[in-house]
RODO-2510 file (C-alpha; in nm, 4 decimals, decimal comma):
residues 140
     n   res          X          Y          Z
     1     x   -20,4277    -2,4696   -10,0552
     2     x   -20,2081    -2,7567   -10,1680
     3     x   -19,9979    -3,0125    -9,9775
     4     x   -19,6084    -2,8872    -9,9725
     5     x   -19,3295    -3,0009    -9,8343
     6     x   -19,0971    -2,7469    -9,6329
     7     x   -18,7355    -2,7565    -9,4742
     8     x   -18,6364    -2,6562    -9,1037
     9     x   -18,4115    -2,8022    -8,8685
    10     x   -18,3869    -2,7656    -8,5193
    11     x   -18,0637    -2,5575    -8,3995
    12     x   -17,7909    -2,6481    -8,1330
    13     x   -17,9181    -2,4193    -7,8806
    14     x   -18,2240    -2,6473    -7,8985
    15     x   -18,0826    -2,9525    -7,8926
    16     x   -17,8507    -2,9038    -7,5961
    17     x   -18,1449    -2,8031    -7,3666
    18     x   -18,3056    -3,1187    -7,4999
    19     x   -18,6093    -2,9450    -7,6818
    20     x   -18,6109    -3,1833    -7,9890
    21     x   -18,9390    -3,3710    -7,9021
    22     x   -19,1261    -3,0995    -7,7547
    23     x   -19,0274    -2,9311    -8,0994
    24     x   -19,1276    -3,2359    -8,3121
    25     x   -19,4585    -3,3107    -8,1351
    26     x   -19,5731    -2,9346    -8,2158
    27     x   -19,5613    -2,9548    -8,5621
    28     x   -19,7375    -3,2989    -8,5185
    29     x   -19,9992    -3,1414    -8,2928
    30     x   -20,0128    -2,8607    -8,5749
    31     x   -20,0731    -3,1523    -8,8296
    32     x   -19,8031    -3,1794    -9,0368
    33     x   -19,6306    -3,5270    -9,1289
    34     x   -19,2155    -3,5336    -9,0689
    35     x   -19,1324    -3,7277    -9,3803
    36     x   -18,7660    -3,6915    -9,3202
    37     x   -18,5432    -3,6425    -9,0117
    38     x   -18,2010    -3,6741    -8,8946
    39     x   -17,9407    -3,5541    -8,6606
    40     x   -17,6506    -3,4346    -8,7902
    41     x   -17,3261    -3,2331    -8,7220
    42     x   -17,3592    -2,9349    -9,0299
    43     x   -17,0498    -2,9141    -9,2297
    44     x   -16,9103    -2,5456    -9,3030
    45     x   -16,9926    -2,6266    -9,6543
    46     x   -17,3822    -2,7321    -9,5876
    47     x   -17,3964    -2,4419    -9,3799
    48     x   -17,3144    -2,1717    -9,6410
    49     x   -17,5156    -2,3392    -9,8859
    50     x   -17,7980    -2,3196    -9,6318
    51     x   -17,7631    -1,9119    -9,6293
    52     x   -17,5933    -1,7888    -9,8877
    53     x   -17,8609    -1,5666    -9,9341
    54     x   -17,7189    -1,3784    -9,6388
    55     x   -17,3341    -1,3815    -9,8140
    56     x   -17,1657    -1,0181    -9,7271
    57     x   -17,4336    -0,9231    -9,4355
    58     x   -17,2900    -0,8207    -9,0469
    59     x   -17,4390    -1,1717    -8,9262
    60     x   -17,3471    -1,4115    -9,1956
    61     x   -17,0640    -1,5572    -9,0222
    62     x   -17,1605    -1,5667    -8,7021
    63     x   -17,4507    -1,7664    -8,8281
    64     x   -17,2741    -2,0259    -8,9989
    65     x   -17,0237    -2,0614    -8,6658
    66     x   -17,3113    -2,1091    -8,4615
    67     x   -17,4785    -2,3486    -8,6637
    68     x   -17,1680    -2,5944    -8,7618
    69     x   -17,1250    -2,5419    -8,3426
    70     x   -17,3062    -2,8895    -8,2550
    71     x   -17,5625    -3,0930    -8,3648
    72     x   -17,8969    -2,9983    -8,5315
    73     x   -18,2044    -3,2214    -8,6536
    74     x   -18,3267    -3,1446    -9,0051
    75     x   -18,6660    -3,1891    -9,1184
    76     x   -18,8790    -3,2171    -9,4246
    77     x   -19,2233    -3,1608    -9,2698
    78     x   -19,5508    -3,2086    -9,5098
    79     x   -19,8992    -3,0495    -9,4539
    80     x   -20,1297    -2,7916    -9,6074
    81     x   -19,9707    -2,4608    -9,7100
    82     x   -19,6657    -2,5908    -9,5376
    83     x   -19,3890    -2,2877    -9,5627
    84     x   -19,6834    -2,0376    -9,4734
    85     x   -19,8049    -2,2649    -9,2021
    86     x   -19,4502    -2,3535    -9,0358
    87     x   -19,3068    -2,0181    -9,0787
    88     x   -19,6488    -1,8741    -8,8694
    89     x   -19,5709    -2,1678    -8,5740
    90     x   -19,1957    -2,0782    -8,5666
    91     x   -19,2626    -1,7058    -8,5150
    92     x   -19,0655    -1,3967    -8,6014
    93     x   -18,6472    -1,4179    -8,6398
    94     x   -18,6052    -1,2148    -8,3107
    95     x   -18,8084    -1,4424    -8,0072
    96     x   -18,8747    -1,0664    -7,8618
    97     x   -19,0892    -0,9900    -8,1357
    98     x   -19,2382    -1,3446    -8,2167
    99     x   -19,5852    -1,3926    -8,1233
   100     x   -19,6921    -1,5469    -7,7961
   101     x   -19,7556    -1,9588    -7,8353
   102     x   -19,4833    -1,9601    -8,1297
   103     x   -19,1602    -2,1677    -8,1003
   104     x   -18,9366    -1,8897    -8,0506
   105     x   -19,1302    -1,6561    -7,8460
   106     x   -19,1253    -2,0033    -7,6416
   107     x   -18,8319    -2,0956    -7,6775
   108     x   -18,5788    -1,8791    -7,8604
   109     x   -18,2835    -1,7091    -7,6872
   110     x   -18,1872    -1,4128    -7,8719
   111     x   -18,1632    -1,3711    -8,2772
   112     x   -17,9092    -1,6101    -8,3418
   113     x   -18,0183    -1,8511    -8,1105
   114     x   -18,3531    -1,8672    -8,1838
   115     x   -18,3995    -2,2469    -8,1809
   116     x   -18,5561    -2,3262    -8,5091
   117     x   -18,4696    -2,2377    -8,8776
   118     x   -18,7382    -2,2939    -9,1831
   119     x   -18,7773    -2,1814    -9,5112
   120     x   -18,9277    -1,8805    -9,6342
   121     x   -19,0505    -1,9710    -9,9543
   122     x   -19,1465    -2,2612   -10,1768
   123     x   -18,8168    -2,2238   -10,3893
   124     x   -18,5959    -2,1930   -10,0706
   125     x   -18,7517    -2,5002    -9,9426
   126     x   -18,6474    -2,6907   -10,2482
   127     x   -18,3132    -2,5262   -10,2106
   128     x   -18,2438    -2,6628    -9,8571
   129     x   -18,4444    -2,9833    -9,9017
   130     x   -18,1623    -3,0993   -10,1198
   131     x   -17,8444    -2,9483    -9,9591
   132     x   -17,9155    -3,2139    -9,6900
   133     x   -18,1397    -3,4809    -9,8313
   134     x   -18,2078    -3,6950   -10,1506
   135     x   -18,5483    -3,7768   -10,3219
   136     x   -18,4831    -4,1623   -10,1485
   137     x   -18,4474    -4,0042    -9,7999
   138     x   -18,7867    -3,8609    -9,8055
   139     x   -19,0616    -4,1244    -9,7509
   140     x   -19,4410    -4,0640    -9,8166
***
């Protein structure tokens, strides 16, 4: 498998019970470079970018309050197979049904606060990528 590059950031639940480096240090445990990072209060706007793939569902809303609610620390992480490979580390949406050893079965609180976000896909991790970052904020 090739190199990719993937999107997640790190959600508010997270970074009020200080979790950010025990977060970051996984993924570099797991291998993968962070070739972008930054805290950062989510604007309404960036946040309904982020999932407008969820426009018109029960949770959509509720989502996008929670995640404009305080800071969060985005990501561009780089590795082998990275969506496949972060997505399997972060574990299911729901930390009761995430594996044991993953983020959120770690970690995670209940479905909305479930610590971490990342892309699902190679497109979607495009998409995001550039809702928060330009081609000069990514170094590697």
């Amino acid at each position: 498998m090739a190199v990719q590059r993937t999107f997640a950031f790190i959600k508010p639940d997270a970074v009020e019970r200080n979790l950010v480096g025990r977060i970051l240090a996984r993924f570099e445990e797991e291998g993968f470079r962070i070739v972008a990072l930054r805290m950062v209060r989510m604007t309404r706007s960036q946040a309904e970018k982020l999932y407008s793939v969820h426009v018109g569902k029960p949770f959509y809303q509720k989502l996008v309050d929670y995640v404009t609610s305080g800071p969060v620390v985005l990501m561009v992480l780089e590795g082998e197979d990275a969506v496949r490979k972060v997505r399997e580390i972060i574990g299911a949406t729901n930390p009761r049904e995430a594996a044991p050893g993953t983020i959120r079965a770690e970690y995670g609180l209940d479905v909305t606060r479930n610590t971490i976000h990342a892309a699902d896909s190679p497109e979607n991790a495009v998409r995001e990528m550039t809702i928060f970052f330009t081609q000069d904020d990514i170094v590697g």
